[in-house]
C-alpha positions as CSV (number, residue, x, y, z in Angstrom):
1,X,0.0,0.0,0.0
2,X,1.4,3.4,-1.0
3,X,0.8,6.7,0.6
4,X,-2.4,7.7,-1.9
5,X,-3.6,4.0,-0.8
6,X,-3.4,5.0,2.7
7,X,-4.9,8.3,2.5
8,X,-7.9,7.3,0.4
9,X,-8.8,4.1,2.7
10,X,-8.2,6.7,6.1
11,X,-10.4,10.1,4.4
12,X,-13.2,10.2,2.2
13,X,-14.3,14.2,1.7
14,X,-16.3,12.9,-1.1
15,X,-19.7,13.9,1.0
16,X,-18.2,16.6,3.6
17,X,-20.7,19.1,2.5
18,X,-23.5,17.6,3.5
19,X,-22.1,16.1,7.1
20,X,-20.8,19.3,7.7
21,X,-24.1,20.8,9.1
22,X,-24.9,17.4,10.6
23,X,-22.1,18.4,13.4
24,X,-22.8,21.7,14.4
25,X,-23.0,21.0,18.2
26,X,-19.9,19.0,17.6
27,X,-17.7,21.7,16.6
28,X,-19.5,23.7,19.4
29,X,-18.3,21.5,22.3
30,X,-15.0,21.0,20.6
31,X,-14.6,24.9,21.1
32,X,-15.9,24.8,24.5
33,X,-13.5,21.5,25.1
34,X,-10.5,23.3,24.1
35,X,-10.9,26.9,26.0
36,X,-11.3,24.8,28.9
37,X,-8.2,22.4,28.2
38,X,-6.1,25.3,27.2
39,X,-7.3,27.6,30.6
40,X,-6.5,24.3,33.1
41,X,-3.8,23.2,31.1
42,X,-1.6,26.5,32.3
43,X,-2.1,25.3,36.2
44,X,-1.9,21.7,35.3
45,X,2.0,22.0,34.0
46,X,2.6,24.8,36.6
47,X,1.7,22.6,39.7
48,X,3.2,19.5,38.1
49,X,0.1,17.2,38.2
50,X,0.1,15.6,34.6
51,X,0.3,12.3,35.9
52,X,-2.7,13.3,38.6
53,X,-4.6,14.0,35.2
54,X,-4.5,10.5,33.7
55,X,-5.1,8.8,37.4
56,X,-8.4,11.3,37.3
57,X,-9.4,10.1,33.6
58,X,-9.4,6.6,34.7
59,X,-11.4,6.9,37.6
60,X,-13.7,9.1,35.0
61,X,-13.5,6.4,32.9
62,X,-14.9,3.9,35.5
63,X,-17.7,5.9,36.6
64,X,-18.7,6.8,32.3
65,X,-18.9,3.0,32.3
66,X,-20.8,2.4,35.6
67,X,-23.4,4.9,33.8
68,X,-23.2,3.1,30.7
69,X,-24.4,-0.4,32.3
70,X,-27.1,1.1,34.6
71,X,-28.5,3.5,31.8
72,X,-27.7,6.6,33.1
73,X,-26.4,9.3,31.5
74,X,-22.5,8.6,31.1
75,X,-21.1,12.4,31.1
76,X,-22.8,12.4,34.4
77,X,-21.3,9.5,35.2
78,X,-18.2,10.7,34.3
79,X,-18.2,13.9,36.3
80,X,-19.1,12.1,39.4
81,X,-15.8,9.9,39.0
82,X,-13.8,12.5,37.9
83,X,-15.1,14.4,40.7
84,X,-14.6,11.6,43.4
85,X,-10.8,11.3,42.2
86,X,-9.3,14.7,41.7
87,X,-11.2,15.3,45.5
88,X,-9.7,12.6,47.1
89,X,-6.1,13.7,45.1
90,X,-6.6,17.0,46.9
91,X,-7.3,16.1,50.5
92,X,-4.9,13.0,50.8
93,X,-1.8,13.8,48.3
94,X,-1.0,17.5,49.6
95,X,2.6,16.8,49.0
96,X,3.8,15.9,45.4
97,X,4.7,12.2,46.5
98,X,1.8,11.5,48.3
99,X,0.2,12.4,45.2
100,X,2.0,10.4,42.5
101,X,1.9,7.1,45.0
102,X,-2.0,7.9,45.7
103,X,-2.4,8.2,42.0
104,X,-0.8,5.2,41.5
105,X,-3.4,3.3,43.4
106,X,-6.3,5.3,41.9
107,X,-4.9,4.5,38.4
108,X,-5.7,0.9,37.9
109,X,-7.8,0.4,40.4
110,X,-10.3,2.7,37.9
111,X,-9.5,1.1,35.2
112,X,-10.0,-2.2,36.8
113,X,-13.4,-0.8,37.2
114,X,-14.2,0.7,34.5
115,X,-12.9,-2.4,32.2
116,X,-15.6,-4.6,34.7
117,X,-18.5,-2.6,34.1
118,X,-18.1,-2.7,29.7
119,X,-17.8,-6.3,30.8
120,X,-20.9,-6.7,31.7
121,X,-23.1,-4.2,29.3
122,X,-24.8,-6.5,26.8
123,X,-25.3,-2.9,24.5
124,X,-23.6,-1.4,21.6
125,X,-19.8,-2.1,21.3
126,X,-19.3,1.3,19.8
127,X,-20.8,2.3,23.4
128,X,-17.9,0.9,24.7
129,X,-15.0,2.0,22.2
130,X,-16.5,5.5,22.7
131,X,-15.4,6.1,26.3
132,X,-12.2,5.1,25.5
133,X,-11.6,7.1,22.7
134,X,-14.0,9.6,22.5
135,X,-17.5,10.3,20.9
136,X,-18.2,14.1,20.5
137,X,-19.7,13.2,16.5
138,X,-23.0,12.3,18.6
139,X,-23.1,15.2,20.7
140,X,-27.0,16.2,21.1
141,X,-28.4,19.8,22.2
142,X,-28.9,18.3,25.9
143,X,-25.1,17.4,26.0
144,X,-23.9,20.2,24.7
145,X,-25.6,22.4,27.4
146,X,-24.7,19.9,30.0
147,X,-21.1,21.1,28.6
148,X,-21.6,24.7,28.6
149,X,-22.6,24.7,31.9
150,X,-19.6,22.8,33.1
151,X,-17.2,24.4,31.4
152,X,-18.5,28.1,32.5
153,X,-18.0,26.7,36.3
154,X,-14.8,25.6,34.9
155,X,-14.0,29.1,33.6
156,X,-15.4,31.2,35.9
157,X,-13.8,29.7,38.9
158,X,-10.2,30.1,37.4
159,X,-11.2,33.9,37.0
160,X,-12.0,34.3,40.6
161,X,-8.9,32.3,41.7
162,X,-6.7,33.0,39.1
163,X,-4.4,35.1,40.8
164,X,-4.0,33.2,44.5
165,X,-3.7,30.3,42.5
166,X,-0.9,31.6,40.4
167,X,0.9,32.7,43.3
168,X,0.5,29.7,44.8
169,X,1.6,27.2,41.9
170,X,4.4,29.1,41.5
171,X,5.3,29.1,45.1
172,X,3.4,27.3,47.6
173,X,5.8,28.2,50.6
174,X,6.0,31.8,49.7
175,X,2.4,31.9,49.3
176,X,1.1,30.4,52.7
177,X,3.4,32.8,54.6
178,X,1.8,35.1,52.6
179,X,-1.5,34.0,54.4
180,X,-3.0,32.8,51.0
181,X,-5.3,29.4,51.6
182,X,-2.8,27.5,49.4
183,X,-4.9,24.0,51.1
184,X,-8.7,25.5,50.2
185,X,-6.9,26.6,46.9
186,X,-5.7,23.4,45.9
187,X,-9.2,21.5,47.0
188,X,-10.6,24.1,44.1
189,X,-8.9,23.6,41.4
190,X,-8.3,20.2,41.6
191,X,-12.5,20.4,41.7
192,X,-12.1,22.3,38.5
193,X,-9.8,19.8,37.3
194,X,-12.0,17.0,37.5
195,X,-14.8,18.5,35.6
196,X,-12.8,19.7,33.0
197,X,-11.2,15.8,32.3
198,X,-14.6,14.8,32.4
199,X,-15.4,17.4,30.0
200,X,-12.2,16.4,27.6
201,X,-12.8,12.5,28.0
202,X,-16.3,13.3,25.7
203,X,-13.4,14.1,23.0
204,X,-10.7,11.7,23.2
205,X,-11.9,9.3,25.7
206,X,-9.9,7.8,29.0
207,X,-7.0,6.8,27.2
208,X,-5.8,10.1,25.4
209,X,-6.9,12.8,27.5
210,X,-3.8,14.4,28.1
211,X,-3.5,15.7,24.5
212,X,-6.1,18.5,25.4
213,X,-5.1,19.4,29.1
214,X,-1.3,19.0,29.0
215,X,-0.1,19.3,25.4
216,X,-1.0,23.0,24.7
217,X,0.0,24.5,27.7
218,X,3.4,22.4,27.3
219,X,4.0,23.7,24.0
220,X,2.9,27.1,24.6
221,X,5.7,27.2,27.9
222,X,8.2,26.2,25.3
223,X,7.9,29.6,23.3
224,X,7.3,32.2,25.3
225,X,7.8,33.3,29.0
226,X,5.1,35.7,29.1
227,X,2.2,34.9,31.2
228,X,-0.5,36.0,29.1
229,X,0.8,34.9,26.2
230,X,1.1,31.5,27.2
231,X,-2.1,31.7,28.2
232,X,-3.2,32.7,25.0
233,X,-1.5,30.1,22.9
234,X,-2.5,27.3,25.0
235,X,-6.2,28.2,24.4
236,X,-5.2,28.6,20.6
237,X,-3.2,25.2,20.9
238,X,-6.1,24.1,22.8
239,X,-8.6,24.9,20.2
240,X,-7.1,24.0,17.0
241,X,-6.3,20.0,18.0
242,X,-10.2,20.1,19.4
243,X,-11.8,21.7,16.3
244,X,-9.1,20.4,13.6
245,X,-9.6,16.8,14.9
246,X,-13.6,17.1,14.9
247,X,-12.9,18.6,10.9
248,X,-10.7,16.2,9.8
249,X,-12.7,12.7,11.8
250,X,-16.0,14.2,9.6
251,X,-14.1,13.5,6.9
252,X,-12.2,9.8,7.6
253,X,-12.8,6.5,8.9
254,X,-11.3,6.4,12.2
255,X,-12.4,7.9,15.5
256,X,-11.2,11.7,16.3
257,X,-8.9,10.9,18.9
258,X,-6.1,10.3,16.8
259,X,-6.7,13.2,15.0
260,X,-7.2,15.4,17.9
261,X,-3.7,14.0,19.5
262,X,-1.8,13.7,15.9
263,X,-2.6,17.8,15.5
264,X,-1.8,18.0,19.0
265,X,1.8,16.4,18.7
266,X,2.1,18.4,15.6
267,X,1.9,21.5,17.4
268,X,4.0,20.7,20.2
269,X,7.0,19.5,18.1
270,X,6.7,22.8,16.1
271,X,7.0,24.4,19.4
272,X,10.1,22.6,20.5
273,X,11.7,23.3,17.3
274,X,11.5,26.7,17.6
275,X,12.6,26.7,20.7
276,X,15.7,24.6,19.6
277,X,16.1,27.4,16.9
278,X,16.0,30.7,19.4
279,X,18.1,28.5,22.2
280,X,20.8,28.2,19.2
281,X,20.2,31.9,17.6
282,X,21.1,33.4,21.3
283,X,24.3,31.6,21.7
284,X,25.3,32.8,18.2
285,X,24.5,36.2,19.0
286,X,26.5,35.4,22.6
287,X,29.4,33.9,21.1
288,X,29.3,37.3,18.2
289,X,29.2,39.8,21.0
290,X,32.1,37.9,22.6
291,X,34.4,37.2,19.6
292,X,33.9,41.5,19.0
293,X,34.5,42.8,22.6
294,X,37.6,41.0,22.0
């Protein structure tokens, strides 16, 4: 099979115009998806708690599947596990390895879970693939407010506790003797953080939610050192892997999440290559200033 083979068995546009309208609250709750990834994602990589977000997903994942075999709605489902994890994260792992070793235990025993109850549903198998990989083409109007909603608590609580929290990811030490409530702080946004990777799981699934609340924000750190304009990338990053993978899965034969985390990737390498280019353009000009005040 040669490269054209490839492409045409993976993306067929021949009918793109006519699904295109079909996913309207698709692209909608991609959009909201990625604002929220891109916003979280900023404290996420500042407070060093990536691997806290993939224990989360899978304890998401367990209680999207619990929904799943009782028949009751699974994005509820997954909030409340989501929830329940990134909760018991914040009250029991206050130091970073109490967290990871908590998180470690969390991990597979929510999977355990989670792979138990698509054990024993008896439904659709796509049902199944969906939570692990995501399902946002079947997004209906009663999901998508169900995601607005979410994703304004999501947003609005990082605008009232932006900056304590900032100060406080930065420098938790510095900030307590300050008298900020780095404790109450850190029960908040970890509550934030478990609705939003319930909120992302509806777009890649369990598996591969990282790609929307840790990939932007890393790749937006790598080129640039201003505050709000890493900000502002990330929710760019953020926006483009959510919305490009919902435009290009309309048009193939695979489910988005590898195109959501393939554009993703993309972004981030591009990111660390121009980084690799400035890092190397600076120590020319270095070594130039150098060789001349010689």
């Amino acid at each position: 099979m040669d490269l054209s083979d490839f492409f045409s068995s993976v993306f067929d546009f021949s009918d793109y115009g006519q699904l295109l309208p079909l996913v309207t609250n698709s692209l909608w709750a991609a959009a909201i998806l990625g604002l929220v990834g891109g916003l979280i994602g900023i404290f996420v990589m500042m407070r060093d708690l990536a691997f806290a977000v993939h224990g989360i997903a899978e304890l998401s994942f367990a209680g999207a599947a619990l929904a799943l075999l009782i028949g009751a709605n699974v994005v509820l489902g997954s909030l409340v596990g989501s929830i329940t994890a990134a909760l018991l994260l914040a009250v029991l792992g206050l130091r970073a390895r109490d967290r990871n070793s908590i998180t470690g235990v969390i991990m597979p025993f929510g999977l355990g879970l989670g792979i138990l109850f698509l054990a024993l549903y008896e439904g659709r198998s796509a049902n199944k693939f969906g939570l692990l990989t995501g399902q946002i083409v079947a997004v209906d109007s009663v999901q998508l407010n169900l995601l607005a909603i979410c994703a304004a608590v999501v947003v609005i609580g990082l605008v009232v506790v932006w900056r304590p929290l900032t100060f406080a990811s930065a420098d938790p030490d510095l900030a307590e003797a300050r008298g900020v409530p780095v404790g109450a702080l850190s029960i908040v946004f970890m509550f934030l953080l478990g609705l939003s990777v319930a909120l992302s799981i509806q777009v890649v699934g369990a598996l591969l939610v990282l790609s929307l609340l840790i990939t932007p924000a890393a790749a937006a750190l790598l080129v640039t050192s201003s505050p709000r304009l890493v900000v502002a990338l990330s929710v760019v990053f953020a926006l483009v892997s959510a919305v490009g993978g919902i435009l290009l899965a309309l048009g193939g034969r695979i489910p988005i999440s590898p195109y959501v985390t393939t554009i993703s990737f993309a972004i981030y390498v591009v990111c660390r290559v121009i980084m690799k280019v400035r890092g190397r353009s600076r120590r020319f000009s270095a070594d130039t200033s150098t060789v001349s005040a010689r």
